[in-house]
C-alpha positions in Angstrom: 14.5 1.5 19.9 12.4 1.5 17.1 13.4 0.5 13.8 13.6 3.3 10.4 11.0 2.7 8.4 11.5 1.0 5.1 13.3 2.5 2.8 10.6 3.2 0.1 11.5 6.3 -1.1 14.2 7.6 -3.2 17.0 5.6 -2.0 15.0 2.2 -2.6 13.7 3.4 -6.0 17.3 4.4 -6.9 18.6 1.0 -5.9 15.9 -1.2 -8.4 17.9 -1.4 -12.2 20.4 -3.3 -9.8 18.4 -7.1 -10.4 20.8 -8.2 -7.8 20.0 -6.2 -5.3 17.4 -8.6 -3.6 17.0 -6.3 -0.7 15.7 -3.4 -2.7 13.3 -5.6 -4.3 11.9 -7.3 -1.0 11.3 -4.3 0.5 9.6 -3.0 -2.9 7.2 -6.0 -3.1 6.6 -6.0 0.8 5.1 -2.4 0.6 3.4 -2.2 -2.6 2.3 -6.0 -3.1 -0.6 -5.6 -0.5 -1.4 -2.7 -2.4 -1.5 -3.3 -6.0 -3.2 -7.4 -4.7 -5.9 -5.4 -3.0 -6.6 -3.3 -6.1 -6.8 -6.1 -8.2 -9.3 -7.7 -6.2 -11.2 -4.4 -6.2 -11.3 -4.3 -10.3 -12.6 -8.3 -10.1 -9.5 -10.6 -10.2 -9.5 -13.6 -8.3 -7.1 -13.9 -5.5 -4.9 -16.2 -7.5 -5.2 -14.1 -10.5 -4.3 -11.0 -8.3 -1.1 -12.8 -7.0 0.0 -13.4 -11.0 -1.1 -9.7 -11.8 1.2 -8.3 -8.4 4.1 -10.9 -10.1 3.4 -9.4 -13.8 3.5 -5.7 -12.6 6.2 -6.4 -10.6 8.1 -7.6 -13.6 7.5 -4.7 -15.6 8.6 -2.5 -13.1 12.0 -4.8 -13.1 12.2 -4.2 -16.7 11.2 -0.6 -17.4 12.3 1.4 -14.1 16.1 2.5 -15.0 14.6 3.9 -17.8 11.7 5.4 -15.8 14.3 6.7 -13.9 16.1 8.4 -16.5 13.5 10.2 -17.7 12.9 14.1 -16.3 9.1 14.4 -16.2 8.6 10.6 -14.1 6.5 12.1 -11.6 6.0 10.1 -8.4 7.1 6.2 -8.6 3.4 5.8 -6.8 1.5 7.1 -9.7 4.1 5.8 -12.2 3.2 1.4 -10.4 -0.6 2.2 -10.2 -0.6 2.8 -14.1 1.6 -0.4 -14.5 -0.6 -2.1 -12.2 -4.2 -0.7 -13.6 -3.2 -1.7 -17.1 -1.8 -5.1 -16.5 -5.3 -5.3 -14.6 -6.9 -3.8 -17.6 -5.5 -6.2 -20.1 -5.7 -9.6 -17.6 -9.5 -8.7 -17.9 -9.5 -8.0 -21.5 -7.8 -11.4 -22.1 -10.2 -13.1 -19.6 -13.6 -11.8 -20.9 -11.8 -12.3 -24.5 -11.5 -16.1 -23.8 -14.7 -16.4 -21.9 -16.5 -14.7 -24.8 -15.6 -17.2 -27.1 -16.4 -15.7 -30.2 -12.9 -15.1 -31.6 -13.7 -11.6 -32.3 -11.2 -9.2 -31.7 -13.3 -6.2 -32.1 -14.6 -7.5 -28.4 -11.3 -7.5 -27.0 -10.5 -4.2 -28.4 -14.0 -2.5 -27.3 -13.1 -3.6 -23.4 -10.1 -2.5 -23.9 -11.4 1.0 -25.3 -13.4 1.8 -21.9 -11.5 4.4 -19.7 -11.6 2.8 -16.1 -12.6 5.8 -13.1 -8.8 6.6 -13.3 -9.8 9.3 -10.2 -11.2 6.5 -8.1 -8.8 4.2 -8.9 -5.8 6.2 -8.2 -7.9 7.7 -4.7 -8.7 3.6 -3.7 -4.7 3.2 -4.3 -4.2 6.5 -2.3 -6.0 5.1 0.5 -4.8 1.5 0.8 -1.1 3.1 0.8 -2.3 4.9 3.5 -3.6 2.2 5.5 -0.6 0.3 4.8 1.4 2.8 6.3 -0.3 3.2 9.2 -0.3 -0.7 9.6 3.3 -0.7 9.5 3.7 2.4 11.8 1.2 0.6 14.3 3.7 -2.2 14.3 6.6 -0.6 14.6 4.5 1.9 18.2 3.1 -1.2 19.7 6.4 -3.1 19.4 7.8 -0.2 21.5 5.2 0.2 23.9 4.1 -1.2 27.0 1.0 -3.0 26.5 -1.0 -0.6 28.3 -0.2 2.4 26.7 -1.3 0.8 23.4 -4.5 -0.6 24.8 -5.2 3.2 25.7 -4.3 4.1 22.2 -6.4 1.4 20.2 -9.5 1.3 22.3 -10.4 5.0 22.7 -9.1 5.8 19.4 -9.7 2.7 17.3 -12.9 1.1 19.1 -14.2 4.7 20.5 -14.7 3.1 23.9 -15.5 6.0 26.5 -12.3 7.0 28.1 -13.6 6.2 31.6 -14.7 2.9 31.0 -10.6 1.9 29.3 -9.3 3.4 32.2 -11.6 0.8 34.5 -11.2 -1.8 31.9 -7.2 -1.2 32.2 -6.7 -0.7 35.9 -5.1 3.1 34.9 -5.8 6.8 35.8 -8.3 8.6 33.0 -5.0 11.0 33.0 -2.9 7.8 32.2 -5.4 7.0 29.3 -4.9 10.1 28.2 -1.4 10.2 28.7 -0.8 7.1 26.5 -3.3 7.6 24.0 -1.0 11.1 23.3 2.1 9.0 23.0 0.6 6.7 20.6 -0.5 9.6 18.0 2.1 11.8 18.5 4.6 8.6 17.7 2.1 7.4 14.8 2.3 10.6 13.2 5.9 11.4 13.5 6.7 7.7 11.6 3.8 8.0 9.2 5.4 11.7 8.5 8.9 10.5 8.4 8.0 7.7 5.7 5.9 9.9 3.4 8.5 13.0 3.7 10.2 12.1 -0.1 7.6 9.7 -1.6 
């Protein structure tokens, strides 16, 4: 059987002012960590700087969500992390090109500070790699369930665009088997992708 999928949606979100609730906050970081590291990479952080920015922004969500929460107009938690996460990029770099300036001037600091990021691209690049890590964790979750077979009918017509013919030679199935599999494959991806994204 395959496993729910995380619970990132309401009832996690509900459960974070609890700082004891471990659980809540390993599943938090598991899901959005990859996310809010990749994004930091994308706006020029090191990979060690990006695992103190996922820490910091992590943090702040520790210390500002049950207020977040309480508050009417929050909008989507999504939106609510990638601001948390583009400003504590935002002010990493303003620190960083501060010091690496040199010049003690804070007018410098402030200027950086002053220019608006793409927010639109930013917030679509965030989009996307929550998409992909959904569908990496859906993938998991089909090919753990599946006979090898039918996932190899999946992922090489669909994800390497081999010709159906040649996977079905390649495989040792039908074409109709190919098929077959490939169809069990979406129709399960898209059911678990659907099912995680129904509240969030």
């Amino acid at each position: 059987m395959i496993p729910s999928p995380p619970d990132t949606r309401a009832s996690l979100i509900l459960r974070l002012p609890d700082a004891a609730d471990a659980a809540a906050w390993d599943e938090l970081v598991a899901i959005y960590g990859p996310l809010v590291f990749r994004m930091a990479l994308r706006q020029g952080l090191q990979a060690a700087d990006a695992d103190d920015l996922v820490q910091n922004v992590f943090a702040a969500i520790a210390r500002s969500v049950a207020e977040w929460l309480e508050r009417p107009d929050r909008g989507k938690f999504r939106a609510w992390l990638l601001r948390i996460a583009r400003n504590a990029a935002v002010n990493f770099l303003t620190r960083r090109g501060h010091r690496s300036l040199g010049t003690g001037d804070e007018r410098v600091a402030q200027r950086l500070a002053e220019i608006p990021a793409p927010e639109s691209q930013l917030s679509s690049e965030f989009d996307l790699e929550y998409r992909r890590e959904v569908f990496r964790w859906a993938a998991e979750q089909v090919r753990e369930a599946v006979a090898d077979t039918t996932w190899q009918a999946f992922w090489l017509t669909q994800m390497e665009n081999l010709p159906i013919a040649e996977v079905a030679e390649r495989l040792g199935i039908s074409v109709g088997n190919v098929y077959i599999g490939r169809s069990r494959v979406m129709t399960r991806l898209k059911e678990l992708v659907k099912q995680f994204e129904e509240v969030e």
